[in-house]
C-alpha distance (Angstrom), angle and dihedral (degrees) to the residues before:
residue distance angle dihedral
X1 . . .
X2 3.76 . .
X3 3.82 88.3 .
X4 3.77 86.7 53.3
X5 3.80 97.0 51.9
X6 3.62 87.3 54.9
X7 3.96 97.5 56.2
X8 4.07 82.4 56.1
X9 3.45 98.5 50.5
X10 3.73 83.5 49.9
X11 3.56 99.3 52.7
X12 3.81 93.3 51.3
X13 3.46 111.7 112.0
X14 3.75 90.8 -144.7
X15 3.26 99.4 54.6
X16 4.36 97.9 53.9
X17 3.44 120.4 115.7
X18 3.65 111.7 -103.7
X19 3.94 116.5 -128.9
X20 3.67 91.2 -150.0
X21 4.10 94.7 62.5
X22 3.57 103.6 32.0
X23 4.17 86.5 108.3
X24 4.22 88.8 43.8
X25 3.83 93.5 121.7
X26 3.81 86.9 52.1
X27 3.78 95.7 49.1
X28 4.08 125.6 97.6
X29 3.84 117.4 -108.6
X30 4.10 82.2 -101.8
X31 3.91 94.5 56.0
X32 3.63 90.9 44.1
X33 3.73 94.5 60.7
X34 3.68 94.1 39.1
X35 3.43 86.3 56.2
X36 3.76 94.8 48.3
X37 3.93 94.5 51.2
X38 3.65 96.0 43.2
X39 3.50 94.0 56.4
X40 3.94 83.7 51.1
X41 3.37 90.8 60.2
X42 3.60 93.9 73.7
X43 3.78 102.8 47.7
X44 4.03 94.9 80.8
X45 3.61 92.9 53.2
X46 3.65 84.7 52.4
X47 3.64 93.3 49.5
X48 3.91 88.0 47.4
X49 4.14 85.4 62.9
X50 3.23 96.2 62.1
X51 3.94 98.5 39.7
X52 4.61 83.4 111.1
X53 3.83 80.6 66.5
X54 3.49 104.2 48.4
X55 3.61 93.3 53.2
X56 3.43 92.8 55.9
X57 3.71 92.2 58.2
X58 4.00 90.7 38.9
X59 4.05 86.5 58.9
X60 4.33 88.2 42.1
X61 3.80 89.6 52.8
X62 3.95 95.8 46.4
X63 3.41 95.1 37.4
X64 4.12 85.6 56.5
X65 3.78 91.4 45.4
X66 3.29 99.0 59.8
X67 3.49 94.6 56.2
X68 3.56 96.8 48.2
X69 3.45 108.9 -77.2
X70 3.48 141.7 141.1
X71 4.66 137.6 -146.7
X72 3.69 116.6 -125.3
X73 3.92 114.9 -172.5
X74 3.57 116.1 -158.4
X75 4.18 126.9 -171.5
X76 3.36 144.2 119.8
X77 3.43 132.3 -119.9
X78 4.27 123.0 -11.9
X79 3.80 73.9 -2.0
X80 3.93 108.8 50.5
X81 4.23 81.3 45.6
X82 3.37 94.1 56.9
X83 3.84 100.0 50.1
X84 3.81 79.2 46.8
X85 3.43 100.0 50.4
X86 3.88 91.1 54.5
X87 3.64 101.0 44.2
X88 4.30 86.0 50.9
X89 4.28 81.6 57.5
X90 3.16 96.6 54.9
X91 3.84 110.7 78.7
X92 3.97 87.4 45.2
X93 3.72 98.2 53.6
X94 3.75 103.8 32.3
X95 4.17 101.9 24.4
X96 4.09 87.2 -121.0
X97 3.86 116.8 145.4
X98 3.39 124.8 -104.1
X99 3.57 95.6 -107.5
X100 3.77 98.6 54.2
X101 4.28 92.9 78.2
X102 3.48 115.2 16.8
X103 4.25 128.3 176.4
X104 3.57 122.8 -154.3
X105 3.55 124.3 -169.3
X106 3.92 133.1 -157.1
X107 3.85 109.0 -88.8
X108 3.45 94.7 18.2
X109 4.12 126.0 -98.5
X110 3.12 96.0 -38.5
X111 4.19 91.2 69.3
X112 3.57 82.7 69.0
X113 3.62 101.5 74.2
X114 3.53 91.1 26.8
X115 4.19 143.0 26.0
X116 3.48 119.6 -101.7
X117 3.79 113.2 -157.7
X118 3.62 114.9 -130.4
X119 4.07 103.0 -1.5
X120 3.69 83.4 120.9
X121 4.05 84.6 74.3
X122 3.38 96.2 57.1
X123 3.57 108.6 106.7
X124 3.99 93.4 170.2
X125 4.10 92.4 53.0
X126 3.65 94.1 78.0
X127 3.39 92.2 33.5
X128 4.26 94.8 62.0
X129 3.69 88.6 42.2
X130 3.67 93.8 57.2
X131 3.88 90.8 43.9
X132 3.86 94.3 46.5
X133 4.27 84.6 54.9
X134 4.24 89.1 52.6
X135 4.11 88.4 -117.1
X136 3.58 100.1 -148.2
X137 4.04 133.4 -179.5
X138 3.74 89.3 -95.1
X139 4.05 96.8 65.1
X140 4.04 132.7 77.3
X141 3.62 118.5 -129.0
X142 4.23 102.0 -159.8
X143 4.24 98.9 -170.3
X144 4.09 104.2 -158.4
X145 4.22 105.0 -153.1
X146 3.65 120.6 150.9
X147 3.46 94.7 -161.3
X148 3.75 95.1 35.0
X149 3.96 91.9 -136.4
X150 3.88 94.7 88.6
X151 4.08 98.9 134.9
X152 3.73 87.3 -149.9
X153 3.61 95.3 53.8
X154 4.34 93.8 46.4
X155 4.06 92.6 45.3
X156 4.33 84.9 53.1
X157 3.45 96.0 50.0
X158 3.91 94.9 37.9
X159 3.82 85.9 52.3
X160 3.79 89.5 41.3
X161 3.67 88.7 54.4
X162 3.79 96.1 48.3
X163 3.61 89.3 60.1
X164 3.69 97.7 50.9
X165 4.40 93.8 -107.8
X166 3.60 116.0 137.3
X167 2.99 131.1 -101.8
X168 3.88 145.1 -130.3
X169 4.31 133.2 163.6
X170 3.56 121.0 -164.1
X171 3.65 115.0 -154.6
X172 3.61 144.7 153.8
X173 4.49 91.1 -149.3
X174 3.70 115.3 89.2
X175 3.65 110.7 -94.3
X176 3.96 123.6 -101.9
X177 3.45 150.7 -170.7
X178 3.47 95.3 -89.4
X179 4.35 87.3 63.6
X180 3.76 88.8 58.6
X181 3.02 91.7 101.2
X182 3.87 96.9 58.0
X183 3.91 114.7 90.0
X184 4.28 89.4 -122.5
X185 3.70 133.6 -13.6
X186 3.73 123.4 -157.9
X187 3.52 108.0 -153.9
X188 3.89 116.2 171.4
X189 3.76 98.5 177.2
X190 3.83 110.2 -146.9
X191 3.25 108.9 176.5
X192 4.25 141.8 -108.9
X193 4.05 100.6 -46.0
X194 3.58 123.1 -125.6
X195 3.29 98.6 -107.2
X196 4.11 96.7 47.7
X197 3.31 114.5 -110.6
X198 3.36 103.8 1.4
X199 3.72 108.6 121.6
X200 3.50 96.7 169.2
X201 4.14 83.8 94.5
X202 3.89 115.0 44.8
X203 3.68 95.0 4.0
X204 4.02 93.3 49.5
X205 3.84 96.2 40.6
X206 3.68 86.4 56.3
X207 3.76 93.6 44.6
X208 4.19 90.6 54.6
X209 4.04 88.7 47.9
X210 3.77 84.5 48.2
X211 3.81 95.9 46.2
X212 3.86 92.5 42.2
X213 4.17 95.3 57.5
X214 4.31 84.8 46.1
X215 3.70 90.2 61.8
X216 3.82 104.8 24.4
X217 3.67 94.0 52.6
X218 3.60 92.2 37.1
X219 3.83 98.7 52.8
X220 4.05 91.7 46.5
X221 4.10 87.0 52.7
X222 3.69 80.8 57.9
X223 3.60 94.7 50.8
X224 3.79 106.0 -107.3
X225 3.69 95.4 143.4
X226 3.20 143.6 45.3
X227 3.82 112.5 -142.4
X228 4.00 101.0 -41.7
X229 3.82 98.1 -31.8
X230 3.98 123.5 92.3
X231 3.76 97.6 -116.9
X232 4.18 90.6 170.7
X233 3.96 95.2 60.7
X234 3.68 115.5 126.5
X235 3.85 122.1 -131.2
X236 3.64 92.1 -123.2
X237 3.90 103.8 140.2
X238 3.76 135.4 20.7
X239 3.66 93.6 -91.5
X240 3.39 100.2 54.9
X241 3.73 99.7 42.3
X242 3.74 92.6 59.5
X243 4.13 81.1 49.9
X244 4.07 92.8 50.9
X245 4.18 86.3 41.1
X246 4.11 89.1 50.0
X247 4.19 87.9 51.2
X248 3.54 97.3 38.8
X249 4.06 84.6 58.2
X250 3.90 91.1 39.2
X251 3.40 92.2 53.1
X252 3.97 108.5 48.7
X253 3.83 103.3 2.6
X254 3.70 98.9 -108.7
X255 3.73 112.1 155.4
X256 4.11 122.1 -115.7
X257 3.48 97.4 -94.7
X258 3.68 98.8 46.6
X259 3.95 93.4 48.4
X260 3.73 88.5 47.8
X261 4.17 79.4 61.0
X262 3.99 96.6 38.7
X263 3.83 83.6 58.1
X264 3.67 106.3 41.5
X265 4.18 83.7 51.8
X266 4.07 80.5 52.1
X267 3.76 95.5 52.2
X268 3.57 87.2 -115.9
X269 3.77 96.1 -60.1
X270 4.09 106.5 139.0
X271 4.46 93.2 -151.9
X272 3.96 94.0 54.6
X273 3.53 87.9 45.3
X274 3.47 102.0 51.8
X275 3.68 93.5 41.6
X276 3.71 86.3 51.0
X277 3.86 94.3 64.1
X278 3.67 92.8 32.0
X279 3.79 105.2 58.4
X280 4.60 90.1 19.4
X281 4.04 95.3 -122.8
X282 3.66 118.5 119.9
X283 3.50 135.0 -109.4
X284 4.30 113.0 -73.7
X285 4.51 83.0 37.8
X286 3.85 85.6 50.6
X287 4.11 84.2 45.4
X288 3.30 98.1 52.3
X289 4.05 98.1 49.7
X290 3.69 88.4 54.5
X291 3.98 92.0 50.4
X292 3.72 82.9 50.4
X293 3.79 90.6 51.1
X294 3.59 90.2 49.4
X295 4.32 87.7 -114.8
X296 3.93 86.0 -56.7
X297 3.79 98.8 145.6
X298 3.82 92.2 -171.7
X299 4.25 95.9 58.8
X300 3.79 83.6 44.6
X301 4.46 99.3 56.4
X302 3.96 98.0 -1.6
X303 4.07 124.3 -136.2
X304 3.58 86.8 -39.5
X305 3.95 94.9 117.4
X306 3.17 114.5 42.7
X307 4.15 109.4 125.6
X308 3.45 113.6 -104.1
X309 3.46 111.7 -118.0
């Protein structure tokens, strides 16, 4: 068994030795980080490969978020952060709730901070976390692994799977026929890192660019902007009121003080309020239209806002 373990280790892609770094504790400070960023180079091409893939998974998650559904990311280590780490931007950028993506990470929350040895293993961990959110048919379950073999990862999405969810691996190893049995797999394959093994740099970097076209694309599907600006933001801190107040007057040509009133009306919800001043109805009328628009702000006011350039 141990001898077996090894071969797969072996085989992994990200875990080669890379012929460009096998002098790196020889090399100056300089040709260590010319090293480092021209090995970066590569990983958006790789990312670019797979682009078929991620669409696929875009259309799974929308297509489960309209009906109700929610994204669970699942990983351990660099990984696990990452998927956390995107789900915890989410309700800033886009004005989602918390629950609607949601990252878990081996050991719990306090792995992020710190390493917990041997989490990874856990097959059950995922598998309780899942249960305790009431995984259901209509949810995604998007497991983040570099090397694919992450026991944590496999028992989620083999739980996941039982249940009827979706499901999604992100992974920088080639896929195989043992991921057939996983809904899509985004694999863009970047190569052994410079410093072996460590997939925290190539590996990861891909895995963020990865994780950031999920959501992004996802979350404008779904209506949460309005051309390039984030139109479904909620006024929740100082910051991002004056941001919501500088739209709102963008948008429609209201001055400061009477956007600061549009949005107070709107509970601090940017939409409402500019459909509000737009279309002169007040805030639960301008509520309804976008429920009825499914949040689309454009098939509530039309191209009517965009800045000009």
């Amino acid at each position: 068994m141990p001898e077996e373990l090894l071969s797969e280790l072996q085989s992994l892609i990200t875990e080669g030795r890379n012929p460009d770094s096998e002098r790196l504790d020889a090399m100056s400070t300089r040709e260590i980080l010319e090293t480092l960023n021209r090995e970066d180079v590569s990983v958006p091409a790789a990312v670019k490969r797979v682009i078929p893939d991620i669409e696929k998974a875009v259309e799974i998650i929308v297509e489960a978020m309209r009906n109700g559904g929610r994204l669970f990311y699942i990983g351990a280590g660099t990984s696990g952060r990452l998927g956390v780490l995107d789900a915890a931007e989410c309700p800033p950028t886009f004005g989602s709730v918390p629950e609607l993506v949601q990252g878990f990470i081996a050991g719990g929350y306090g792995a992020l901070v710190k390493a917990v040895e041997g989490a990874e293993d856990d097959t059950k961990g995922s598998l309780e976390f899942l249960q305790k959110q009431k995984l259901s048919k209509l949810d995604c379950i998007c497991g983040i692994a570099a090397s694919k073999r992450t026991p944590f990862v496999r028992g989620g999405l083999k739980y996941g799977k039982s249940v009827g969810a979706r499901t999604i691996l992100v992974t920088c190893n080639p896929p195989q026929q043992a991921d057939n049995d996983i809904d899509v797999v985004i694999a863009p394959v970047t190569g052994p890192e410079m410093l072996t093994g460590s997939t925290r740099l190539k590996a990861g970097t891909a895995t963020k660019l990865v994780l950031n076209m999920l959501t992004t694309t996802t979350m404008v599907r779904l209506g949460k902007c309005y051309g390039n600006m984030m139109v479904d933001l909620r006024a929740t801190s100082d910051k991002l009121r004056e941001r919501a107040r500088a739209m709102l007057m963008l948008f429609t040509g209201v001055d400061y003080s009477e956007a600061k009133r549009l949005l107070q009306e709107a509970n601090g919800e940017l939409k409402p309020a500019i459909v509000m001043q737009v279309l002169r109805v007040d805030a639960g009328e301008a509520l309804k239209r976008l429920a009825s628009a499914e949040g689309q702000l454009r098939k509530v006011v039309g191209d009517q806002l965009l800045p000009s350039k």
